[in-house]
Structure formats: structure tokens, C-alpha cells
N, CA and C atoms of all chains as a GROMACS GRO file, in nm:
protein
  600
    1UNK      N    1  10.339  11.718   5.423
    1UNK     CA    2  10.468  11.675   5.479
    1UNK      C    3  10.531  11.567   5.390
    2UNK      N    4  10.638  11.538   5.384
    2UNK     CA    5  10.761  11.427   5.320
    2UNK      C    6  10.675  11.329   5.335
    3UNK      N    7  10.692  11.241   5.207
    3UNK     CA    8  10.673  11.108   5.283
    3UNK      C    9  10.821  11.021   5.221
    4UNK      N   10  10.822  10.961   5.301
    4UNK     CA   11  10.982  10.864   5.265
    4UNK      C   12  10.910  10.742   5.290
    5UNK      N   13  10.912  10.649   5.144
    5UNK     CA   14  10.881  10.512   5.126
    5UNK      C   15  10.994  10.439   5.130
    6UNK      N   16  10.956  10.369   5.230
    6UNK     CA   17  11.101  10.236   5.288
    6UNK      C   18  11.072  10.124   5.207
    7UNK      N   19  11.095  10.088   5.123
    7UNK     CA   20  11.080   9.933   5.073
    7UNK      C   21  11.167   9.794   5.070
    8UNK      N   22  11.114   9.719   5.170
    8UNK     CA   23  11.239   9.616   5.170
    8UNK      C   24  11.213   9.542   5.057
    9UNK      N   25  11.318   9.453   5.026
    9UNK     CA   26  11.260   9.371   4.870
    9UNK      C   27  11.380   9.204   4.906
   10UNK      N   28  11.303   9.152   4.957
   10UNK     CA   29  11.380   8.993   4.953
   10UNK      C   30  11.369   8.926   4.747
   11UNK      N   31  11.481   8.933   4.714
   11UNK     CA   32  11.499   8.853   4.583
   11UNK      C   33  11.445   8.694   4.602
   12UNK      N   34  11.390   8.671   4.464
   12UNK     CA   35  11.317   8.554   4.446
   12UNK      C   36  11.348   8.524   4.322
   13UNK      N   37  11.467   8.602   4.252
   13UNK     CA   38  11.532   8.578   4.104
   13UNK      C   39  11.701   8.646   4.109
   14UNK      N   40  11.754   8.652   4.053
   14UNK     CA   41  11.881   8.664   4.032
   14UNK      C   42  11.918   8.832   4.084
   15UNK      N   43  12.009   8.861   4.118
   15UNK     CA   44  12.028   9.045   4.191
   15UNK      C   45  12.004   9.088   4.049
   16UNK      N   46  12.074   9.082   3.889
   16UNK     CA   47  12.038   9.102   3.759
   16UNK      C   48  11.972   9.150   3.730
   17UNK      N   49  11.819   9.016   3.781
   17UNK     CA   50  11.696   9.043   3.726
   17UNK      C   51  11.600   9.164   3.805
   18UNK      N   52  11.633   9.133   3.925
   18UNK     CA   53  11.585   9.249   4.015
   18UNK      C   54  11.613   9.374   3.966
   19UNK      N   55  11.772   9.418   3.960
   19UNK     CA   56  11.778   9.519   3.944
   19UNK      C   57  11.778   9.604   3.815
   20UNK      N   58  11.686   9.512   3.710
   20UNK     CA   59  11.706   9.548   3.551
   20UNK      C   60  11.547   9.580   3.558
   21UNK      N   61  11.450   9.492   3.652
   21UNK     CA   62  11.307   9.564   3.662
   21UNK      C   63  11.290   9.650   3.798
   22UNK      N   64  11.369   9.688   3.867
   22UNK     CA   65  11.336   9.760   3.938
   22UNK      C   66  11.411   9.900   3.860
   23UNK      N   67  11.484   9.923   3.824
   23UNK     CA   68  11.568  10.041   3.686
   23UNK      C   69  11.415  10.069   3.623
   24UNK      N   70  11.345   9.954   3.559
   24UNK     CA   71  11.239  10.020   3.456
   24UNK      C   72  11.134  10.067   3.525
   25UNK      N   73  11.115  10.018   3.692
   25UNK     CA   74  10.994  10.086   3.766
   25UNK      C   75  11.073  10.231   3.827
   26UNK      N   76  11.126  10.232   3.860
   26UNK     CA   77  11.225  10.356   3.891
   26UNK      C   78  11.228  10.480   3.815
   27UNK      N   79  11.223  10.440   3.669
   27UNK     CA   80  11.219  10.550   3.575
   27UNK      C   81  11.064  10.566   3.522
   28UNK      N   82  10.989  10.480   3.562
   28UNK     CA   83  10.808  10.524   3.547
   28UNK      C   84  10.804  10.689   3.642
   29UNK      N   85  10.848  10.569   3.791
   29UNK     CA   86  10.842  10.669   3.961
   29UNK      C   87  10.867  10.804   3.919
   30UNK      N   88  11.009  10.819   3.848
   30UNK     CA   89  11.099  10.938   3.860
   30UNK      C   90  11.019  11.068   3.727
   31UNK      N   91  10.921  10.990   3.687
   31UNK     CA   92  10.889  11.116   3.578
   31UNK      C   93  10.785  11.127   3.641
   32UNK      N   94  10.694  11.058   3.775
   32UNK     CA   95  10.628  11.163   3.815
   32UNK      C   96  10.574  11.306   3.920
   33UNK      N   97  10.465  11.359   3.932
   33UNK     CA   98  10.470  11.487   3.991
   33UNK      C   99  10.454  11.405   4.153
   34UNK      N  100  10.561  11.507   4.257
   34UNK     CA  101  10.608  11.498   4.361
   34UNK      C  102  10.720  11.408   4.402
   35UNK      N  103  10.781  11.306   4.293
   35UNK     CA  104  10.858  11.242   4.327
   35UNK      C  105  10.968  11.312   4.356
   36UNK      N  106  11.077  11.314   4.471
   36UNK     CA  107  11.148  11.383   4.489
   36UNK      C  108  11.339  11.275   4.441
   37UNK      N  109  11.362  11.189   4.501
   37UNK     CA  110  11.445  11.125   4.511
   37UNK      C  111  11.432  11.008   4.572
   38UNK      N  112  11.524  10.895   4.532
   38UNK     CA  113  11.536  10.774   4.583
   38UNK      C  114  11.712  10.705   4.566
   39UNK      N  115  11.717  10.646   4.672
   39UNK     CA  116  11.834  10.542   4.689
   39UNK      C  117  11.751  10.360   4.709
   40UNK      N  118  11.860  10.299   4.627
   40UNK     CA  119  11.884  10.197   4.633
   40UNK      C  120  11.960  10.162   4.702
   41UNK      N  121  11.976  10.041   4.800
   41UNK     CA  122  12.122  10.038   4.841
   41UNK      C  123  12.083   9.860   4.859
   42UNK      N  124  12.193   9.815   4.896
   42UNK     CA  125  12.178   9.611   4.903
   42UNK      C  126  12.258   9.629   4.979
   43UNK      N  127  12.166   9.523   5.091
   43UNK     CA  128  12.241   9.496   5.199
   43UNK      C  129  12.377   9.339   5.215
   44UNK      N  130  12.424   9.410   5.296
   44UNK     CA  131  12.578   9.322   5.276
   44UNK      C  132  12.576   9.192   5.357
   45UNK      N  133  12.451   9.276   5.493
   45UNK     CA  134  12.410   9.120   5.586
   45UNK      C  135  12.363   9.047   5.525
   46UNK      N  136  12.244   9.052   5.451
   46UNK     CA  137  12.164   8.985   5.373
   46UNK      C  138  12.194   8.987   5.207
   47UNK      N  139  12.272   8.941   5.142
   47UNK     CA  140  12.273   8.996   5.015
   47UNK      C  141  12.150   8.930   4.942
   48UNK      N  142  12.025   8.855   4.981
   48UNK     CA  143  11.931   8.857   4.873
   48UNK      C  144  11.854   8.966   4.959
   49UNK      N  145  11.864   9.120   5.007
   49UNK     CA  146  11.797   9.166   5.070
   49UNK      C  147  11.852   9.292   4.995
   50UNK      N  148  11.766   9.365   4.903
   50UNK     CA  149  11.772   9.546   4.868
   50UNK      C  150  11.652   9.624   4.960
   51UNK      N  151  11.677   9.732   4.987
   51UNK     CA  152  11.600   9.845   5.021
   51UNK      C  153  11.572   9.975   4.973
   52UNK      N  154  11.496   9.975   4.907
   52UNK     CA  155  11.490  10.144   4.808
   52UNK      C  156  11.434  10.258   4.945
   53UNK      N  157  11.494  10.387   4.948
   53UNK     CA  158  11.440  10.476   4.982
   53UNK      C  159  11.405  10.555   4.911
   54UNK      N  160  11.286  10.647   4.865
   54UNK     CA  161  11.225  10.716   4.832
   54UNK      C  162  11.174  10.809   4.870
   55UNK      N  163  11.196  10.954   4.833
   55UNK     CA  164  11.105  11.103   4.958
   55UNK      C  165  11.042  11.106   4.801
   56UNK      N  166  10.896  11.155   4.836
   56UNK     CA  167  10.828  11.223   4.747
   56UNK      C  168  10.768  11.270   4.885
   57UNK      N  169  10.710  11.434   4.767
   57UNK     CA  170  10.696  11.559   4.868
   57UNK      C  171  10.574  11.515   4.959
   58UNK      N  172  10.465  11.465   4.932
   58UNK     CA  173  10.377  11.362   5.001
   58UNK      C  174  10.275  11.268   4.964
   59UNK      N  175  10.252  11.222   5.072
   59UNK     CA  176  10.148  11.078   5.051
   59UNK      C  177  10.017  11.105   4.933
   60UNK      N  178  10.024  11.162   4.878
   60UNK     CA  179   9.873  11.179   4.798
   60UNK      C  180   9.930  11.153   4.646
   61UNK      N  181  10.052  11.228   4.618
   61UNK     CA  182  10.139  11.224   4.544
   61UNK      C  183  10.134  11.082   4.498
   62UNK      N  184  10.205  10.991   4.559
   62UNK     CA  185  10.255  10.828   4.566
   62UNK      C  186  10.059  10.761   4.563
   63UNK      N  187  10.008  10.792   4.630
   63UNK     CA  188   9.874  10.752   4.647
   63UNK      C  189   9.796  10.750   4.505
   64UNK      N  190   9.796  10.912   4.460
   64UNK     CA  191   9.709  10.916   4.316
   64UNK      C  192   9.797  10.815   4.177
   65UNK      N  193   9.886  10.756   4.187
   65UNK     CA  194  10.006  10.626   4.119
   65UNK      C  195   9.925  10.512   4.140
   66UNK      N  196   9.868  10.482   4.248
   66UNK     CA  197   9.832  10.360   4.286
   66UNK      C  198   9.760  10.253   4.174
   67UNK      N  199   9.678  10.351   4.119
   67UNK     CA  200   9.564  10.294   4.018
   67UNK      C  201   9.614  10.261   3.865
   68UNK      N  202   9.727  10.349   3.819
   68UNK     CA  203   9.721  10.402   3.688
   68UNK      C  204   9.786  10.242   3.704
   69UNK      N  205   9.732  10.224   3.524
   69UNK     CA  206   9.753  10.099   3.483
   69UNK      C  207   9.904  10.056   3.446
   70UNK      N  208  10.016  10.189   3.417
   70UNK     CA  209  10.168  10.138   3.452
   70UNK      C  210  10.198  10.103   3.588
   71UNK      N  211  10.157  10.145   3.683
   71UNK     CA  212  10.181  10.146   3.812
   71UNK      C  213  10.139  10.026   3.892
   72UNK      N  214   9.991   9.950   3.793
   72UNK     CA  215   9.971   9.808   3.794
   72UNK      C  216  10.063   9.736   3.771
   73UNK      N  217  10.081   9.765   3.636
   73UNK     CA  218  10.177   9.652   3.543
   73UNK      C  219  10.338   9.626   3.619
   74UNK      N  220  10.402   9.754   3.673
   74UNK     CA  221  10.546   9.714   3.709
   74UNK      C  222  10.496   9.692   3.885
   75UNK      N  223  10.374   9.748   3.946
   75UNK     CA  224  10.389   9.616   4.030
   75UNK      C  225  10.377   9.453   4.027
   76UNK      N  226  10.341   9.436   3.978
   76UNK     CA  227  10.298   9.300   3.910
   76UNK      C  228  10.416   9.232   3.892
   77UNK      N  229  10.519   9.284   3.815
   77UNK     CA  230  10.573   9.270   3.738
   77UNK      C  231  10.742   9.272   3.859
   78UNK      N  232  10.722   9.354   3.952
   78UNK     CA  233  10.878   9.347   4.081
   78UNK      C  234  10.787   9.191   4.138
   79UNK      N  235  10.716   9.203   4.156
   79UNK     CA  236  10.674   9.053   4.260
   79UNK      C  237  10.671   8.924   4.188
   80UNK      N  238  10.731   8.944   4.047
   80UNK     CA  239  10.801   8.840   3.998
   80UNK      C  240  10.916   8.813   4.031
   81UNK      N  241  11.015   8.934   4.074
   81UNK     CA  242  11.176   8.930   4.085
   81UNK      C  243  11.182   8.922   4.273
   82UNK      N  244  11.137   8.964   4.337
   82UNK     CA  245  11.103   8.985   4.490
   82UNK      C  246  10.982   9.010   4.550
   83UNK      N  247  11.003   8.987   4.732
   83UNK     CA  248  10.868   8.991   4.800
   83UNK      C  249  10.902   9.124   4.855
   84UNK      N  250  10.812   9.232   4.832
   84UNK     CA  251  10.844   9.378   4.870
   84UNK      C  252  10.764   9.360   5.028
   85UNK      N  253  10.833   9.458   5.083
   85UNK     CA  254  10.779   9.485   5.284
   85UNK      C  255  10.810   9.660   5.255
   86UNK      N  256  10.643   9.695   5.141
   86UNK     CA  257  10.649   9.834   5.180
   86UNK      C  258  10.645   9.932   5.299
   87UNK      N  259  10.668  10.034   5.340
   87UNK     CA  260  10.632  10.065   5.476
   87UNK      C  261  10.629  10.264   5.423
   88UNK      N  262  10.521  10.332   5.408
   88UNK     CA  263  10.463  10.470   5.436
   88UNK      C  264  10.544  10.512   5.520
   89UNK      N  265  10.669  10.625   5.560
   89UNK     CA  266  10.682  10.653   5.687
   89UNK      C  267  10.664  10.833   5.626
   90UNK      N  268  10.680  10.882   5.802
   90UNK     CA  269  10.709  11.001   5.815
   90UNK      C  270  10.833  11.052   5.876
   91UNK      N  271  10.874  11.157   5.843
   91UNK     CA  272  11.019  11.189   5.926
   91UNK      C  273  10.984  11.234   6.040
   92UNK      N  274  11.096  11.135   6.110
   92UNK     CA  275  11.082  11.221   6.286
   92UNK      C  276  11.220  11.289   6.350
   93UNK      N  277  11.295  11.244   6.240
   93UNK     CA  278  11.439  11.321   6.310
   93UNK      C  279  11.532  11.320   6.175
   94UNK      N  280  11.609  11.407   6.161
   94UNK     CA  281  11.695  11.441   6.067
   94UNK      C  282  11.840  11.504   6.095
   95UNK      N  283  11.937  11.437   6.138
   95UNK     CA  284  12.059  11.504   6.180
   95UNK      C  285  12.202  11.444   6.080
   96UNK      N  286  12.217  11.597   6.062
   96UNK     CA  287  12.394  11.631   6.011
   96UNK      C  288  12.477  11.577   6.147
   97UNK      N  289  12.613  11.522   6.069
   97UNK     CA  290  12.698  11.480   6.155
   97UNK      C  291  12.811  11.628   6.224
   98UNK      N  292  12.824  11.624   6.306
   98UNK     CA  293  12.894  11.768   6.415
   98UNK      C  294  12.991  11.806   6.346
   99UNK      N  295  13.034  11.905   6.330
   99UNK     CA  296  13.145  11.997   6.239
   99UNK      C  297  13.252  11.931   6.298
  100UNK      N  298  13.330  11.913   6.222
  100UNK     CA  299  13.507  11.930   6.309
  100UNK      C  300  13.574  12.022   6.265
  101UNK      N  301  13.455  10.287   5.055
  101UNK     CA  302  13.298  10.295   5.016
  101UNK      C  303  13.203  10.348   5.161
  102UNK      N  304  13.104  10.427   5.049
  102UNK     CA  305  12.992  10.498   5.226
  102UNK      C  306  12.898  10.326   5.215
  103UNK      N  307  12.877  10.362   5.353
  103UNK     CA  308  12.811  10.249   5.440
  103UNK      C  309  12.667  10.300   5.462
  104UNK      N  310  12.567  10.234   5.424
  104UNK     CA  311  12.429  10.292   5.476
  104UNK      C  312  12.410  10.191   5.556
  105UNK      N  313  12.339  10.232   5.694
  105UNK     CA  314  12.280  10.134   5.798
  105UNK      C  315  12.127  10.136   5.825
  106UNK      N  316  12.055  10.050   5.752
  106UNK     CA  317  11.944  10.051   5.758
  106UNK      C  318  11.883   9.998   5.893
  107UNK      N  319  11.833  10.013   5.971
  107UNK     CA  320  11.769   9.954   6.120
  107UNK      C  321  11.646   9.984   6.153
  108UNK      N  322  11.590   9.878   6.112
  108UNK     CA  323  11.394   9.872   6.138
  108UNK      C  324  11.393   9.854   6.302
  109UNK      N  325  11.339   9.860   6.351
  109UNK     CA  326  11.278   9.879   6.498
  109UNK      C  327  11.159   9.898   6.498
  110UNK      N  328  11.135   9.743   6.604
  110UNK     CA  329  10.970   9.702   6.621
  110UNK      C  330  10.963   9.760   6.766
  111UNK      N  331  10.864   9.871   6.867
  111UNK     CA  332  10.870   9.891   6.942
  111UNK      C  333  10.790   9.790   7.017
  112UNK      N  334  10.855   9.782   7.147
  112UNK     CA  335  10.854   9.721   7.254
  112UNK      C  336  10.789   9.764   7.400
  113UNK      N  337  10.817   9.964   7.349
  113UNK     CA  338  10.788  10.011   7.471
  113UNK      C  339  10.711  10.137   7.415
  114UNK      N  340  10.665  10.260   7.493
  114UNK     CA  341  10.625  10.339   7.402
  114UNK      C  342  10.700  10.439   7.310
  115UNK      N  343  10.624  10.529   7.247
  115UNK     CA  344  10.712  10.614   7.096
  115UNK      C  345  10.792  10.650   7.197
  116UNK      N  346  10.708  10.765   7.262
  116UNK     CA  347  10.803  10.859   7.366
  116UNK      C  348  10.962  10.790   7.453
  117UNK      N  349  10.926  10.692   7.502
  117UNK     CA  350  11.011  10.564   7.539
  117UNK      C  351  11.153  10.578   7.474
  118UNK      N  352  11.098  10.501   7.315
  118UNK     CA  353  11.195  10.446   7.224
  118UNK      C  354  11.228  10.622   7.203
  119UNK      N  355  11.173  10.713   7.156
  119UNK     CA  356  11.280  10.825   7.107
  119UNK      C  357  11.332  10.869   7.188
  120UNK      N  358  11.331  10.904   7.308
  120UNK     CA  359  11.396  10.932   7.412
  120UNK      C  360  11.548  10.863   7.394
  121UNK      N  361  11.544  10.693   7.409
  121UNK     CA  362  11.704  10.650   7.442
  121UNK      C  363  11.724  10.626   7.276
  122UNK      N  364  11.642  10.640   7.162
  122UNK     CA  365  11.744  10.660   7.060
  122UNK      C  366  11.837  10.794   7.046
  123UNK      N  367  11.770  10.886   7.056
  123UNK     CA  368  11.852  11.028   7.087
  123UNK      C  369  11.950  10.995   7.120
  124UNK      N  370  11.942  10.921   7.260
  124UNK     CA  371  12.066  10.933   7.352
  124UNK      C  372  12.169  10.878   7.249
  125UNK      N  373  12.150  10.777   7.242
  125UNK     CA  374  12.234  10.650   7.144
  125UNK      C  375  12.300  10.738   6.995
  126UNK      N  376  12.163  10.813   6.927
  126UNK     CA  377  12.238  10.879   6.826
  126UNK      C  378  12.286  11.023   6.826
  127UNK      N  379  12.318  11.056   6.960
  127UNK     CA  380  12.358  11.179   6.992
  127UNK      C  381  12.539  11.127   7.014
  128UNK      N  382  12.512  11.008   7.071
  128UNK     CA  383  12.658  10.951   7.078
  128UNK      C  384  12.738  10.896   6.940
  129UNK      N  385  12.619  10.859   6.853
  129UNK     CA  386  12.719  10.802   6.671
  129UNK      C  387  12.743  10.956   6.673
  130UNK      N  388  12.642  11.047   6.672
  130UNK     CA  389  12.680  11.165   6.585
  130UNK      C  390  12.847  11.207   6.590
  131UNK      N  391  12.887  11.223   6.688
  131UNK     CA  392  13.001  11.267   6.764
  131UNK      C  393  13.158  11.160   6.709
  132UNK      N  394  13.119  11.050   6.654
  132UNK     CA  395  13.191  10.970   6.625
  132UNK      C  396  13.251  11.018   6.482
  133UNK      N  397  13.409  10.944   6.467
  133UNK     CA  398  13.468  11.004   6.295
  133UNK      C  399  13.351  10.884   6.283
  134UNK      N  400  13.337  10.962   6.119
  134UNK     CA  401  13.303  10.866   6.002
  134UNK      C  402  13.137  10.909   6.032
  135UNK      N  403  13.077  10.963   6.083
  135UNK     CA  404  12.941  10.929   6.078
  135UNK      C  405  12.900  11.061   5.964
  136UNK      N  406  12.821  11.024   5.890
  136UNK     CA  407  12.801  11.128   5.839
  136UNK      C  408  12.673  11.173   5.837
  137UNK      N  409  12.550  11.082   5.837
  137UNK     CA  410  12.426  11.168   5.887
  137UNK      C  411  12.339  11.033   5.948
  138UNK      N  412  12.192  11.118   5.949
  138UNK     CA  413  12.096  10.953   5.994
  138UNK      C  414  11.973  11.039   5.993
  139UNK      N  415  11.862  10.991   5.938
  139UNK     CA  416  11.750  11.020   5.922
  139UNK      C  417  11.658  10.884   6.030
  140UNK      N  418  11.583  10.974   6.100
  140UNK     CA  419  11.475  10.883   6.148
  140UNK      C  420  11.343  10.867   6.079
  141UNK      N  421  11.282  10.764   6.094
  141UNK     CA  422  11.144  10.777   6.033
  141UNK      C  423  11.042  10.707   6.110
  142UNK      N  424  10.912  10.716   6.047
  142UNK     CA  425  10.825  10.642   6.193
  142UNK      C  426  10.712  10.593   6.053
  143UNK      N  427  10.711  10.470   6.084
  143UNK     CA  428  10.587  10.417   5.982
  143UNK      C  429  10.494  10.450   6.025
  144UNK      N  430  10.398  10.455   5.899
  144UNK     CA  431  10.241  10.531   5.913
  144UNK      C  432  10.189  10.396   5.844
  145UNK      N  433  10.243  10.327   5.784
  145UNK     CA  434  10.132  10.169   5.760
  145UNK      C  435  10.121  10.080   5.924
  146UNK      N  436  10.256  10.103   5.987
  146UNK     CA  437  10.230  10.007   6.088
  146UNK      C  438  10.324  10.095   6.201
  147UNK      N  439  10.287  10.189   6.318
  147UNK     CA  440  10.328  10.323   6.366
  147UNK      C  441  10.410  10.211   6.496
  148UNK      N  442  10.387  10.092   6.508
  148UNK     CA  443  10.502  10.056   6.605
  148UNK      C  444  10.630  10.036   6.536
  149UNK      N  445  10.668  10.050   6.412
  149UNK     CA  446  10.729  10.022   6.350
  149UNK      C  447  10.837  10.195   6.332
  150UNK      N  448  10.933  10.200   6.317
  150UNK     CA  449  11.054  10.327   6.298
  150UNK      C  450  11.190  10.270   6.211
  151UNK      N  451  11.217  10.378   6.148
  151UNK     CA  452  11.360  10.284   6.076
  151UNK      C  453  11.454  10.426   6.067
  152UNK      N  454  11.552  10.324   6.078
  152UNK     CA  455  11.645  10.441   6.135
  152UNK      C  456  11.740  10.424   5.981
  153UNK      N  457  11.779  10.584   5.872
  153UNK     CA  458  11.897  10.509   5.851
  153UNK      C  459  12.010  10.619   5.819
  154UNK      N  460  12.127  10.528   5.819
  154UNK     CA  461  12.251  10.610   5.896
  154UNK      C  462  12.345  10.625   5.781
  155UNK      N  463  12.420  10.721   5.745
  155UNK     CA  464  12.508  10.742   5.634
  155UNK      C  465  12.649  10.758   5.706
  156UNK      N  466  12.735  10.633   5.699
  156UNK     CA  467  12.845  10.657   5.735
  156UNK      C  468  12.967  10.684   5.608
  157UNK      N  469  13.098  10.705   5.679
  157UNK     CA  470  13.165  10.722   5.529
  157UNK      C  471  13.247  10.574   5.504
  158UNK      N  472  13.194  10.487   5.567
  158UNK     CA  473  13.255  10.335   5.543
  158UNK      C  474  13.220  10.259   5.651
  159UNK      N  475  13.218  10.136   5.656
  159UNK     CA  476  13.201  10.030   5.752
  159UNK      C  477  13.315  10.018   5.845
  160UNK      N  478  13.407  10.053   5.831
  160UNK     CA  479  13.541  10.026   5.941
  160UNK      C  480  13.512  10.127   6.018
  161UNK      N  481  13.449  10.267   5.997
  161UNK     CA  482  13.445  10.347   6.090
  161UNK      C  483  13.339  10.324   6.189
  162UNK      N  484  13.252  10.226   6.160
  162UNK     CA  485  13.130  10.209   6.235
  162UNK      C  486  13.162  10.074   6.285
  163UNK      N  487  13.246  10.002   6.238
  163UNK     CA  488  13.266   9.822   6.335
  163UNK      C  489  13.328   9.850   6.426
  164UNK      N  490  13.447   9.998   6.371
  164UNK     CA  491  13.564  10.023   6.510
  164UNK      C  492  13.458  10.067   6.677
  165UNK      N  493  13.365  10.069   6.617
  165UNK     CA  494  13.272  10.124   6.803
  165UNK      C  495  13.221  10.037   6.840
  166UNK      N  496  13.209   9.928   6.720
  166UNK     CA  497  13.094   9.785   6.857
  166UNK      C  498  13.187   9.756   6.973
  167UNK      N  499  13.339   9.767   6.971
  167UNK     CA  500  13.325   9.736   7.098
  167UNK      C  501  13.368   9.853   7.225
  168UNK      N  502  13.349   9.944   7.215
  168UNK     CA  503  13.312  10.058   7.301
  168UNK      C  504  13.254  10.022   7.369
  169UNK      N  505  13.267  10.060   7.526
  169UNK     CA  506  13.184  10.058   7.644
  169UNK      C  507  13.089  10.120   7.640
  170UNK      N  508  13.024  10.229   7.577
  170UNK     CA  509  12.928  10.336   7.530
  170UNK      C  510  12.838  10.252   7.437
  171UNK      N  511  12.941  10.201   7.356
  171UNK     CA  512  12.840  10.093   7.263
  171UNK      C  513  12.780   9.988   7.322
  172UNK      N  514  12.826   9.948   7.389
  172UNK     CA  515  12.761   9.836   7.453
  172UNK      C  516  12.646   9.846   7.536
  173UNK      N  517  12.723   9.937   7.592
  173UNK     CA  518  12.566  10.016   7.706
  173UNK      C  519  12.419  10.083   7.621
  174UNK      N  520  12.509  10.162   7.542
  174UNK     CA  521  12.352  10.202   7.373
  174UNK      C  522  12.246  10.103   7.369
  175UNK      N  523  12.381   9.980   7.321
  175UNK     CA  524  12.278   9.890   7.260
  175UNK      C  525  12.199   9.778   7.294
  176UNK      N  526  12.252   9.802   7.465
  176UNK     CA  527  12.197   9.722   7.547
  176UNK      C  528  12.029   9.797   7.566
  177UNK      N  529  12.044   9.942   7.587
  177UNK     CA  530  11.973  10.027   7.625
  177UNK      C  531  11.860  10.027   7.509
  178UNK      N  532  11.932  10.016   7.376
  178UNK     CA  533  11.759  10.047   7.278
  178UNK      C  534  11.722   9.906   7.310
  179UNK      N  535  11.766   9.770   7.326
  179UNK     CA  536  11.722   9.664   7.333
  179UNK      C  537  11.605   9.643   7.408
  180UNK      N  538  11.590   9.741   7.482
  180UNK     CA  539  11.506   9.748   7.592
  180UNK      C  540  11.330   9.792   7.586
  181UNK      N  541  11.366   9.941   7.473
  181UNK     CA  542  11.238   9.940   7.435
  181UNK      C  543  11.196   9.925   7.265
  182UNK      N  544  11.275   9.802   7.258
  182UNK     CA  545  11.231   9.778   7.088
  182UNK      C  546  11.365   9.673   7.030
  183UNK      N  547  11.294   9.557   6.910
  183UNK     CA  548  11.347   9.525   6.871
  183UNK      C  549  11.422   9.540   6.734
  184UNK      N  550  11.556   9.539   6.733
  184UNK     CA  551  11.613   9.601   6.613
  184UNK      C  552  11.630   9.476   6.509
  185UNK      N  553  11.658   9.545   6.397
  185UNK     CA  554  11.700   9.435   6.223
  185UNK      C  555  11.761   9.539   6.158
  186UNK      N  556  11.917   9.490   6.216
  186UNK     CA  557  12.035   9.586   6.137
  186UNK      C  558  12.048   9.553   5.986
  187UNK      N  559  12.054   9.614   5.894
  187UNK     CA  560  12.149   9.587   5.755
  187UNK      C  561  12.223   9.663   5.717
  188UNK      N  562  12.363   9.643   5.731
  188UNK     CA  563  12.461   9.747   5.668
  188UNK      C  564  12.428   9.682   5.485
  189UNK      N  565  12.454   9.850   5.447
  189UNK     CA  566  12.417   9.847   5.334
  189UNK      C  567  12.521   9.889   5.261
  190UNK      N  568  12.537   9.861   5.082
  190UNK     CA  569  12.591   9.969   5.008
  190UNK      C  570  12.496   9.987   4.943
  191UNK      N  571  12.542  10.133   4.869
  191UNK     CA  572  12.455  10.198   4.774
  191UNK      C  573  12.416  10.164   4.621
  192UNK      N  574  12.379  10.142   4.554
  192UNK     CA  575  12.369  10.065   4.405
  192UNK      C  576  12.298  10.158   4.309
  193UNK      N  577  12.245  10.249   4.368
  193UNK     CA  578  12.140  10.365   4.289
  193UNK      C  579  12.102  10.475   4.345
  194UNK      N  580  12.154  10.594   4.297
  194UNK     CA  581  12.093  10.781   4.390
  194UNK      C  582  12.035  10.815   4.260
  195UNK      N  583  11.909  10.794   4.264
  195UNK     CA  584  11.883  10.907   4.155
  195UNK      C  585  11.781  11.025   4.210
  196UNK      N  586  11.775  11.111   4.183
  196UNK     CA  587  11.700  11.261   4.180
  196UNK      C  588  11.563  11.284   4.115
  197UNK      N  589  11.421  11.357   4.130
  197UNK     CA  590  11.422  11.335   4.046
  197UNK      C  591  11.436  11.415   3.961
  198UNK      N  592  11.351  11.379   3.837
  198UNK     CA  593  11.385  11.443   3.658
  198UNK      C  594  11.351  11.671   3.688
  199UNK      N  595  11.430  11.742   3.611
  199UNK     CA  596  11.396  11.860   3.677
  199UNK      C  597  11.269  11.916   3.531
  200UNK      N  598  11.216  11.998   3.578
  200UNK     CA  599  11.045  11.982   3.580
  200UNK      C  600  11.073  12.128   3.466
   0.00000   0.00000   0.00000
């Protein structure tokens, strides 16, 4: 099944710097197998507050990443720029908005 | 500009509970101009945990309902079995991923 990784990310350096190492972890993510898509988006309530969404096709996918030593390094390396509040989810509902 | 509405929800009451009157609640955005979709999700690191998020086609179409009588009653109603942490969002990054 999907897994969609919610990641909140409170900044602890400039929006800049965040978003110039989260670009270089992004493009590790995106070359590998099961990654499907992700959004960025920054919130307007909070502006030191981004949230990446991410679907990769599933959890084993994102799981077998965990170890490899790039996957060390650019975590290491975002918790210089922000404090991430990862969160694993699963989909429980998915709705299109009603025709007009 | 599209509006993403990110909304974590810590439950309060049970799953069954909370999905029950979110339905209700997002059976009523659906129906609204401007909404354009909403994905639910349910964390698997921490399963009291759900995040809701909502693709509108701008923020004016979604401020014009806080004060709806419907709205009020919604949001009185999820208050009940769970606590919410709204962030209207914009978008800063869609990427796909790389094709294989």
C-alpha cells in the first residue's frame, strides 16, 4: 500500500538555507526505486514552518534508504537547517471535489 | 494562488469516532466553490495522530466559509473528538518522480 510521508520541518536557519538543502535531499529521494512524488509547501500561519509531502509506493521502499550512507549524510545535514516531526502515514480517504 | 490546508489532528475520541464527523465536515467543504480535493491520512508512527490535507484553488475561497453557520457547527463538532493544528499553506515545490 502507499505510504505518504508527512514531514513537518520548523526552520532553525534562514527559509534560503532550508530550502537549498532540502532541493539537494529531494533530488537524492527522487532518483530512488518507489519514490513516487512529493510537494513542498510553507505554511503562511507559521512561516518558519514547511511541510513536505511525499507518496512512495511503500514503506519498505523509504525503509531500505534508511541506512545508505547518503541518506545518513543529508539527514544529518536538514537538522542543521530545521527540527523535522516525521510522521509514516497511510491513506484513509481520498476525495475529488463534486463536478459542476 | 492554490491554498494547501494542512491539519494534523490529535485524537481525542476513537478512529471510528473522529472519521465518522470528519466525513460529515468534509462532505460539506467538498460541495463548496473553490475546493478542489483533500486526502486523508492516518499515522502509522503515532496512529492517534491523522492529517488531513486539502487542495483549495485559493484562500479567499476557504476564509469566505469560516463564518457559515455549517462552519461553525463542523468545527465545533471535530473539536469534540480531536484536537486540530491548522496551516494554510502555499506550494514552493511539486516534483514527480524521475521516469524509470
Amino acid at each position: 500500500m502507499a505510504l505518504v510521508l508527512v514531514n513537518k520541518f520548523v526552520l532553525t536557519a534562514t527559509p534560503e538555507e532550508f530550502e537549498k538543502v532540502f532541493r539537494e535531499t529531494a533530488e537524492f529521494m527522487r532518483a530512488q526505486p518507489g519514490f513516487l512524488r512529493y510537494r513542498l509547501v510553507r505554511s503562511d500561519t507559521d512561516p518558519t514552518v514547511y511541510i513536505n509531502i511525499a507518496e512512495w509506493t511503500d514503506r519498505e521502499a523509504l525503509l531500505s534508504l534508511n541506512d545508505r550512507p547518503e541518506m545518513v549524510e543529508h539527514r544529518a545535514e536538514i537538522r542543521t537547517v530545521a527540527i523535522p516531526d516525521p510522521h509514516f502515514c497511510s491513506p484513509v480517504l481520498d476525495v475529488e471535489g463534486a463536478p459542476r
